[in-house]
N, C-alpha and C positions, 0 to 999 in steps of 0.2 A: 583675773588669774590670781592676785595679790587677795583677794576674798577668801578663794578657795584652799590656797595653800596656808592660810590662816585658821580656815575652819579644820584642817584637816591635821595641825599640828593641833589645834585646843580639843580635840577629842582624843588624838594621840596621848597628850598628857592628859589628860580626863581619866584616861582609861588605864595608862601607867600606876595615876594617882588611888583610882580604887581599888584596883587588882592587887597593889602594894599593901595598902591598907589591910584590905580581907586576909591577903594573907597573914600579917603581921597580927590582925587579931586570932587568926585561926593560932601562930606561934605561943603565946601567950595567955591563950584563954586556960580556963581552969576546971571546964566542964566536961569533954571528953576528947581525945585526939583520933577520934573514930569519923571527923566531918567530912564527909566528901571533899564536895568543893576544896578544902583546907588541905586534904591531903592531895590533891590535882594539884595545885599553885604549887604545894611544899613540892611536888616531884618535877614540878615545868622549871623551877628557880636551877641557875647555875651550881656546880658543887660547891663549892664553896656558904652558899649561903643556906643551900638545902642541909650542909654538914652541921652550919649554927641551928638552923630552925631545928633539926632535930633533934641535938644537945639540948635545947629550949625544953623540947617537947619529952626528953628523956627526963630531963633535971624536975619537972612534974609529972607524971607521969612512968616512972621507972620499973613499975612493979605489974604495970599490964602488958599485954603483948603490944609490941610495937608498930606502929601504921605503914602500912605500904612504903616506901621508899626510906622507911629508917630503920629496916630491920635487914639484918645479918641473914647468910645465904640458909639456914634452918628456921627465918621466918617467925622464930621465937625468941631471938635477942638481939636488943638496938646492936648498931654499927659503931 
């Protein structure tokens, strides 16, 4: 039993570890804020830190429409 609930928290953090990661590079990358994936994680994260990722993603990106979960109820200006 002590196997099991061992394996099942190191996949636990496994999976905390990458999902954090992806997102955090989706936060920060400099290519487009158009990424699936990227904008999935930025909308699953708590407010608070979906409010920072999008600040992130505003503060580069300011000048193009804004991605799903960071744009204002007219869908054409960050929040």
């Amino acid at each position: 039993m002590k196997k099991v609930v061992r394996l099942l928290l190191t996949i636990t953090v496994a999976f905390v570890v990458f999902t954090g990661f992806r997102w955090y590079r989706y936060i920060t990358n400099t290519d487009s804020p158009y990424d699936e994936i990227g904008i999935t994680l930025n909308n699953a994260m708590p407010g608070p830190i979906n409010a920072w990722g999008c600040a992130k993603l505003k503060t580069t990106f300011g000048t193009s429409l804004p991605p799903y979960g960071c744009a204002a109820e007219n869908a054409t200006q960050w929040k």
